[in-house]
N, C-alpha and C positions, 0 to 999 in steps of 0.2 A: 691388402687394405692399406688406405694411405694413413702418414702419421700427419697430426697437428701439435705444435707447442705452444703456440701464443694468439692465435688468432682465437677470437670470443663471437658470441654470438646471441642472440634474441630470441626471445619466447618463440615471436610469429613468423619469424624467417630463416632463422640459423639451419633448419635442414637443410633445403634448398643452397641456401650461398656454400655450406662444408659441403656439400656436392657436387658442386661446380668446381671449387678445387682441386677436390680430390681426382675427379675423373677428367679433367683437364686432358688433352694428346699432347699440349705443350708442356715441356719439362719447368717447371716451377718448385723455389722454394724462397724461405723468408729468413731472415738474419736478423739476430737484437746485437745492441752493445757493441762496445766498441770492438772485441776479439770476435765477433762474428759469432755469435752464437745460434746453431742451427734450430732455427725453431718449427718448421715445415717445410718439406719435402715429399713432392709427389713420386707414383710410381717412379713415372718418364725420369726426371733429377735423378732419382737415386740410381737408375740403369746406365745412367749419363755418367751417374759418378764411380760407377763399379763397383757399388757399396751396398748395404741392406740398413733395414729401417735402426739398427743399432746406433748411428753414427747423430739422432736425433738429439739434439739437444747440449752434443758437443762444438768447442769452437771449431770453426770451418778448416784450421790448418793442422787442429789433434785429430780431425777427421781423417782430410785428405791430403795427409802428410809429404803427397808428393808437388804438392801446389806451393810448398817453400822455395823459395828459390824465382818465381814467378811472379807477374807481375796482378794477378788476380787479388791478392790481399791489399796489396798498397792502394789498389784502383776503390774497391770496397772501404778501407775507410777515408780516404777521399769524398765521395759520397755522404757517408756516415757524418761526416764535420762538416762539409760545405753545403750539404741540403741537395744539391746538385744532382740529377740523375746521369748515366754514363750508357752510350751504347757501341756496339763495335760489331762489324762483320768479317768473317772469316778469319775470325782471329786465331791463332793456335794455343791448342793446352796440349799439353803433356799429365797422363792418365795413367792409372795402374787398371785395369781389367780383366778379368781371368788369371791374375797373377802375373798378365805381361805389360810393361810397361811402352805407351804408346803415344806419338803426337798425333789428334784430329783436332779439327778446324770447325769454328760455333760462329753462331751469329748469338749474343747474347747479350741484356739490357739490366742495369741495376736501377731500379728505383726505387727512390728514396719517397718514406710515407711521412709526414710530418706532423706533431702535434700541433696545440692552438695556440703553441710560443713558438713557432718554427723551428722544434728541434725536432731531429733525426729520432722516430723514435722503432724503423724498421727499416728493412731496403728487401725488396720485391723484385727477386730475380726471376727470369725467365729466359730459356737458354732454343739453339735450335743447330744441332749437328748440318752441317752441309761440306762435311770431308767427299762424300761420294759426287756431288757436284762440282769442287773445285778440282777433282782428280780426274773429271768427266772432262772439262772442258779442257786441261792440261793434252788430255790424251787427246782431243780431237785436231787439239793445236796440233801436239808432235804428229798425227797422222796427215796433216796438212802440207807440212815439212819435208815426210815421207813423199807425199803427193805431188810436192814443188821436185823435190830434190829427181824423182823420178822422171816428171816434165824434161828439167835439164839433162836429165840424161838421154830423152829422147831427141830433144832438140840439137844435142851434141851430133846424134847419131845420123841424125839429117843432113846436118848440113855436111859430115862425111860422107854423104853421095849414098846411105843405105850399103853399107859394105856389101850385106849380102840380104836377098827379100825373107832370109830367115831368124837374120839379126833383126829384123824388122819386126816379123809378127809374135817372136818371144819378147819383144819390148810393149806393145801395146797388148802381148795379155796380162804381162804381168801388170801393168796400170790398170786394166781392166779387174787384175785382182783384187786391186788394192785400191779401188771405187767400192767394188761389192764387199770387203771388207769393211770398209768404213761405212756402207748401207745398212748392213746389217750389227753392227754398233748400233744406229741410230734410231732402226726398227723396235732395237730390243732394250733400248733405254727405260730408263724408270721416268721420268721428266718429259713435256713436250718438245720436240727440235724440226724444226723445219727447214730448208734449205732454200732459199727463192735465189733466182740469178738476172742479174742485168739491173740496168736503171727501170722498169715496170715489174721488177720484182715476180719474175715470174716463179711459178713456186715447182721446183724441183723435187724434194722431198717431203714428207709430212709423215710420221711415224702417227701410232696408235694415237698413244697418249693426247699428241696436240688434236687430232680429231677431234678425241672425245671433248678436251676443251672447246675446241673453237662450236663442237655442234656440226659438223660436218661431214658427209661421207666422202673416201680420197677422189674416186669419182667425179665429185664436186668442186677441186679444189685443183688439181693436181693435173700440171703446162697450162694453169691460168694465172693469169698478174693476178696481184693480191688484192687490188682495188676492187674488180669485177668479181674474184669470186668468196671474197667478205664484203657486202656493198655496206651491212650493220656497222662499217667502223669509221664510215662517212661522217665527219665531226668532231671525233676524236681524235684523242691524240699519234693514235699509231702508224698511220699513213706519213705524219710530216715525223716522225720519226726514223723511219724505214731512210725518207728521203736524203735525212741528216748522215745518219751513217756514211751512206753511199757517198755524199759530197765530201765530208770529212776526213771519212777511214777513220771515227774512233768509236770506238766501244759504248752501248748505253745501254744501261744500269735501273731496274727499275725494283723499288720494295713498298709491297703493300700496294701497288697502283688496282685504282676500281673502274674497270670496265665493265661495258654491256655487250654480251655474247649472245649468238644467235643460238635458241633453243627449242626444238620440235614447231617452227613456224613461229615464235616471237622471240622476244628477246630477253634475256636475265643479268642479274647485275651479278659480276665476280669480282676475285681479288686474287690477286697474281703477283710475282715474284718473274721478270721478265730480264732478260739478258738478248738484244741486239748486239751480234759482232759479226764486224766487216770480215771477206774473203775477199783475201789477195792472192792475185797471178803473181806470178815471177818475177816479173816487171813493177811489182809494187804496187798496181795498177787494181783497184776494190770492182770485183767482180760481181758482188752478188752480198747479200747477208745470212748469217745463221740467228736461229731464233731457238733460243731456249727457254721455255714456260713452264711454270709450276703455281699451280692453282691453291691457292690457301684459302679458299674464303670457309670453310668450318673451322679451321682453327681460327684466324683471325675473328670470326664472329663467337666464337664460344671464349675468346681470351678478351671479344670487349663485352659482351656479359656479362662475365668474371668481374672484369673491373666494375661494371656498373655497378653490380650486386655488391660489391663491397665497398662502394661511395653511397651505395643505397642505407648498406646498414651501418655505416659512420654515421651518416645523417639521422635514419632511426632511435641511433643511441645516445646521440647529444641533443636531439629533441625531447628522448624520454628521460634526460638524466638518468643514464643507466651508466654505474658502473661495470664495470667487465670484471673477472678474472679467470684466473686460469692454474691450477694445481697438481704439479707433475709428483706422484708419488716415490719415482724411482729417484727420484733426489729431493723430494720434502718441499721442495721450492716453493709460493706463490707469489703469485705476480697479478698485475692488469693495468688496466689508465690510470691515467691521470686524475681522475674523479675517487676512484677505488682506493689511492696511494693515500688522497687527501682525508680521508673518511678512516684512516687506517693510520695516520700520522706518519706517514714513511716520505721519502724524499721519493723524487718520478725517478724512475727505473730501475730501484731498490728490486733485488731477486732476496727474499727473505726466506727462513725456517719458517714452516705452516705454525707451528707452536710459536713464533713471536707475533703473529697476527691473530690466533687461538686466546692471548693474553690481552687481546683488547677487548674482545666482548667477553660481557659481563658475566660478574660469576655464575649467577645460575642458570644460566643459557650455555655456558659454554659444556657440559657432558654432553649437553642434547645434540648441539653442534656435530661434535664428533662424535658420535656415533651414528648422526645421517649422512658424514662423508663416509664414512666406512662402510655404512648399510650399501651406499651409490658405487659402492667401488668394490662390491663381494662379488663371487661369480653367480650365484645365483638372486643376484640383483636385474631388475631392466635399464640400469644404466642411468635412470631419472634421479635428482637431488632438488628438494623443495621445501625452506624451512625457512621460518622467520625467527629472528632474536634481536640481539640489542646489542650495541657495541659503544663505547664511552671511554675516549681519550683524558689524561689527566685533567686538562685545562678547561674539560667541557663540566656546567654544571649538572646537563641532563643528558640520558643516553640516547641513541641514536636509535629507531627501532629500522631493522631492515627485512628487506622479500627476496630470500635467494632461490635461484632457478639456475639449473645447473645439468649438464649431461656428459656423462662420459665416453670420450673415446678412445678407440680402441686399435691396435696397430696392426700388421698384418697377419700375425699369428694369434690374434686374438688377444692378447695380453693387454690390460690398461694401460692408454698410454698420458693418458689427461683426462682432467676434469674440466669443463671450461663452463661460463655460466654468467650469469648479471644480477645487480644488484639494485632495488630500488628502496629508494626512501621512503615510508609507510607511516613517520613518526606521526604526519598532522593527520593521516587516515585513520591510525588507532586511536589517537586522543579523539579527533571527533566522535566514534563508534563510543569509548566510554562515555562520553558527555552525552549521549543521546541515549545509551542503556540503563546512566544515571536516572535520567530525566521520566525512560520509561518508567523504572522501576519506583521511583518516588509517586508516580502518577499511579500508577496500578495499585501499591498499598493504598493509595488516598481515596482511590474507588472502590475497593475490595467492599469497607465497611458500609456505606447506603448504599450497592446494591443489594448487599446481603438483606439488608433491615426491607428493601424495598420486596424482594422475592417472598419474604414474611409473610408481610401484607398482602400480597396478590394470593399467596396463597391460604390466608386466613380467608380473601373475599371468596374464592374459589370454594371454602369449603363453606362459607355462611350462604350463599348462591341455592334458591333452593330447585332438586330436579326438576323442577316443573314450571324454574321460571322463563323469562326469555331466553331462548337455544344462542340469540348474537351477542348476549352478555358472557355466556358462558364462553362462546367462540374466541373473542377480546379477550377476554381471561387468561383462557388455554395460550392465546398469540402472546399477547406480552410477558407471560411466565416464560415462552420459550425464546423470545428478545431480550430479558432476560439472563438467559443458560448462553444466549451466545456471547452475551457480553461476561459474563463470569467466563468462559472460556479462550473467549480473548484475551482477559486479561491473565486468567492461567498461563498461559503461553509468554508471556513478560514474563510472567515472576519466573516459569520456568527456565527460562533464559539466564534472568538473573542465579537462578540456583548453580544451573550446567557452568556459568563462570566463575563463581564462589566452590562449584564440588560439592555443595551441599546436595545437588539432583539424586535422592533415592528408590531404585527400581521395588517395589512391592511385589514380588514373581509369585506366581501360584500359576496351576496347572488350570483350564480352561477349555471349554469347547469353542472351536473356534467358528461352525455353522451356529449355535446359540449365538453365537457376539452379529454374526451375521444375519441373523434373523428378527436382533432388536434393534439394530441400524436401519433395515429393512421398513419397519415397523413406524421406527421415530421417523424415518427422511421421508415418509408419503404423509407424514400429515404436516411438515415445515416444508416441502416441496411440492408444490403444484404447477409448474413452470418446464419442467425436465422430467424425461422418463427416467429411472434409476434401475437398472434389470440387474440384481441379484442375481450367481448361481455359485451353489453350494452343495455339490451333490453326494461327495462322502463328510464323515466325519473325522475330525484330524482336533485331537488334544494339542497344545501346547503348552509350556513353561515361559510363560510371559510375564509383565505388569499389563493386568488388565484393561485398565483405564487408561491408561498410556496407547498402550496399542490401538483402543476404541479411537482415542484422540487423532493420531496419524492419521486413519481410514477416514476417519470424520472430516477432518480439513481436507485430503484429496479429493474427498467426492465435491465438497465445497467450493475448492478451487475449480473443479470442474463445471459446477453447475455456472459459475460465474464468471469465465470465460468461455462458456461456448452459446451459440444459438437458442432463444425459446424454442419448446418442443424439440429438439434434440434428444437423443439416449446415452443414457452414460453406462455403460459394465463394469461389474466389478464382480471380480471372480476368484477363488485362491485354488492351488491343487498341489499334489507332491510334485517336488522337482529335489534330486540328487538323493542322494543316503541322507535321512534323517534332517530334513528342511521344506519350508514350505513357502511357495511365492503366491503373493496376492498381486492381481493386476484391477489397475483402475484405470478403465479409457475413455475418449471424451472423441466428440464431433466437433471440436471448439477450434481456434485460429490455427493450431501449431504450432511450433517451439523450435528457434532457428537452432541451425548448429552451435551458433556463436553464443549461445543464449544457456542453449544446454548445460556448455562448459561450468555456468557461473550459478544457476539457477539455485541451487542449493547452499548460498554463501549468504553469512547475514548481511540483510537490508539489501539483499540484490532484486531488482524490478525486472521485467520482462521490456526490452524499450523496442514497443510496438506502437504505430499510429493507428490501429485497428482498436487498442482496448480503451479510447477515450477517457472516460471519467472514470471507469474502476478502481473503487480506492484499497488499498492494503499498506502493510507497513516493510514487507519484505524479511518474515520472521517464521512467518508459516513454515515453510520447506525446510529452514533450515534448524527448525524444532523437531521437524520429523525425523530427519537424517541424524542425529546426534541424541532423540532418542533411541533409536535403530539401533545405532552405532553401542549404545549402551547396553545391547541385545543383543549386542556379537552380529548384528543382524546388517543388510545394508539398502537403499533405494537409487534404481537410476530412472534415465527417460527416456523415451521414443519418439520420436515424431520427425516426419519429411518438412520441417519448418512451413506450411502451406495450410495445412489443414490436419487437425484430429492429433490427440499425444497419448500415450500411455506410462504412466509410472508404475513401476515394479519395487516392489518390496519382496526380501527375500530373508526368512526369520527359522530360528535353529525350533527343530521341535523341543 
């Protein structure tokens, strides 16, 4: 498993981008501060560095003790103060590895990430071994040498008149050796190499590998000039390449170059890592060129990805004003941006004690705090951290309320290795929520008393009504008593709202049948509904230890909800049965729009609406669901939802017997 130390992340993206990271085949890691502090490092890094995931978190030279002396630290903070990024090929390190100490040759780039004052506030390294290709083409040199130096010895032999025709033929086997020698070198290459000869480049050699790049069988390719038997590279640049060499005699160099390669009858675009060098005869004289090829286009496309995704989610985060942080328990440390320092009153790049950022938010927030990072950091945690509090600097006069979201990672042997996570400001969300709970709840007393007085009356006229007068008086009667009960019931749901955040809400629990509770539901919804089928089924009997009217109330507004988001004439079910040891689920489902995923998530949060352009005028206040849930909740009990966002949803309630 790979480590992270400082990179943070988003609600709605951070999986994705810490996975691109992590599983990178390019060896990457990130550095803070001035002494290079290792803050991630993937697999690939760490096998580069002959180290294990221990080395996380220290500076780069307490790390890799043998890079003193070397020119990698000075280069780095260079970098780090000049803003500058640095790149270099085949450059040499000297390594410790298996305990042996060893120089290989890296193509490797530091870049520097910068805040919104231009300072250095990381550097993004990314490294790529190519000791086996610089040792490759050395050798083919020195076999070239071998091959020259042989020539002259034959040529010597010539012109001594052939001593003997058997000095003759031990000379040209042994060249003959030392061709197929160097054939089969080139065969069994890891890289593509080809060999083409003369000014039309004809192509001599072509191992596997370059086949498989070019899309070719040897067949095809092989005592043809290069023009004829790649006609795909007509326009590009590698024909007047090829040409260059030859006229030249020098060497060219290509990285990252994107060609189009012929592919099962069309063509595809790649990215390669190309090396044109001239061959010389004896005479100095550029015979032919070698072509060495190495196809990168998955790394290259998975490293500019990478980058995307993480200018992707810079942008995300400074759009959503999100602070970042990041909390390493193996050293107490926290940290994050520049947003997060200033909400926290730290200077930017301060590495702090958890306990002196613990002392900004407020007293009676701060136990809860801790003990959700601990809850987020046990083992038999899911790794999730989600909690809102308040946080208030001396200077401020009010506090700051915040929404943290937060998830832990974890290093390759499973051990925590961070917590990383964002922070958003919530203050003018909660103040508006009380100013609108305010406002219910002043309203809802204010209507309590003439509806009361008005139910009175209906139901004095109800009873002076004699049976035998007009059946449509009595009908009016019966309706607006129960227009009425709903509007007492609505407004029950305010006050209980207000109760559930004063802690005044008390459960009334008694034992009940819970087919009886379903049978006078049953009863009351066919004479308030004539619009929707309502199919009850209840077919054993199941006591429970509830608040009776409470739980009536839940069931009442689902089917509610249901009847008024779905279709006239539609059927709604509702049904309850045993599910687990000692628990019972009621389901309530509808034929109505559907409920998007995104929707799901939020559906049970106060004042949250459904935002569909299907439910037109439907009026609600977004308090239903999330009365239900937090009476539940009050019941040890809990509710989710179902639905393919398209059509039809089902809500589940699930209550202790």
């Amino acid at each position: 498993m790979t480590n992270l130390k400082h990179l943070s992340t988003s609600q709605f993206s951070q999986g994705l981008i810490l996975k691109a990271l992590c599983d990178s085949s390019e060896p990457t890691a990130i550095y803070s501060e001035e002494n290079m502090i290792i803050r991630f490092a993937n697999k690939g890094m760490l096998e580069l560095w002959g180290k294990d995931a221990s080395i996380i978190g220290m500076p780069l030279l307490d790390a890799i003790p043998e890079l003193v002396g070397q020119s990698f630290f000075s280069l780095l903070q260079n970098v780090w103060f000049s803003g500058e990024s640095y790149s270099v090929k085949e450059a040499p390190a000297e390594l410790i590895k298996n305990g042996v100490r060893k120089i290989d040759y890296y193509d490797y780039t530091y870049k520097a990430l910068l805040n919104h004052d231009g300072k250095t506030w990381c550097i993004l390294n990314t490294a790529r071994e190519v000791t086996s290709e610089k040792e490759y083409l050395e050798m083919i040199s020195v076999k070239e040498k071998k091959e020259e130096a042989l020539n002259d010895a034959m040529t010597s032999t010539l012109k001594d008149l052939y001593s003997t025709n058997e000095s003759l033929r031990n000379s040209m086997n042994l060249l003959s050796e030392s061709r197929e020698h160097v054939k089969t070198i080139i065969e069994q290459a890891p890289v593509g190499i080809a060999m083409l000869r003369g000014k039309d480049h004809v192509i001599e050699i072509a191992n596997k590998a370059i086949l498989k790049i070019w899309g070719r069988r040897e067949s095809e390719v092989l005592n043809r000039p290069h023009r004829i038997a790649r006609p795909e590279l007509q326009g590009q640049k590698v024909f007047d390449w090829l040409d260059q060499v030859i006229i030249t005699g020098e060497r060219k160099t290509n990285y990252e170059f994107t060609v189009r390669l012929y592919h099962n009858g069309s063509l595809r675009d790649a990215i390669v890592n190309s090396i044109y060098q001239p061959i010389f005869s004896s005479d100095g004289e550029v015979t032919g060129v070698l072509i060495i090829l190495d196809e990168i286009t998955n790394e290259v496309t998975a490293r500019r990805k990478n980058e995307k995704d993480q200018h992707m989610l810079a942008m995300a985060i400074e759009a959503g004003e999100l602070a970042t942080f990041y909390y390493e328990p193996a050293t107490n440390l926290f940290s994050g941006n520049l947003l997060l320092h200033t909400w926290f009153g730290l200077k930017h790049l301060d590495h702090i004690d958890l306990s002196t950022a613990l002392a900004v938010i407020v007293e009676e927030d701060r136990a809860r705090v801790t003990e959700a990072i601990m809850s987020s950091l046990s083992k038999d945690s899911d790794g999730n951290y989600a909690i809102d509090y308040r946080i208030q600097l001396p200077h401020e006069s009010t506090p700051r309320m915040v929404q943290a979201l937060g998830k832990v990672l974890y290093d390759q042997d499973g051990q925590v290795a961070s917590l990383n996570g964002t922070l958003r400001d919530i203050t003018k969300q909660k103040k508006d929520e009380q100013l609108k709970d305010d406002f219910i709840g002043m309203v809802s007393h204010e209507l309590k008393t003439p509806l009361t007085s008005l139910s009175a009356y209906l139901q004095l006229l109800q009873r002076d009504i004699a049976p035998s007068a007009d059946l449509s008086m009595q009908t009016k009667v019966e309706r607006s008593l129960r227009q009425v009960q709903y509007m007492n019931t609505l407004i029950n749901g305010f006050l209980n709202i207000s109760r559930l955040d004063s802690g005044k809400m008390v459960l009334d629990k008694s034992y009940f049948n819970l087919g009886t509770l379903f049978s006078e539901l049953e009863v009351e919804l066919s004479n308030v509904y004539h619009s929707h089928l309502v199919v009850f089924k209840y077919e054993e009997s199941i006591e429970i230890l509830a608040d009776r009217e409470k739980i009536s109330q839940v069931i009442y507004n689902l089917i509610g909800n249901a009847i008024k988001y779905s279709p006239a004439g539609s059927t709604i079910h509702v049904i309850y049965n045993h599910v687990y040891p000692r628990m019972v689920e009621i389901k309530v489902s509808d034929e109505g729009m559907g409920i998007s995923e995104q929707d799901q998530q939020q559906i049970f949060e106060r004042y949250y609406r459904v935002k569909n352009n299907k439910m037109g005028s439907i009026a609600g206040f977004g308090i239903g669901l999330y009365l239900c849930k937090e009476i539940l909740e009050l019941h040890s009990g809990a509710i989710s939802v179902e639905s393919n966002g398209v059509k039809g949803s089902c809500f589940k309630i699930v209550l202790p017997l």
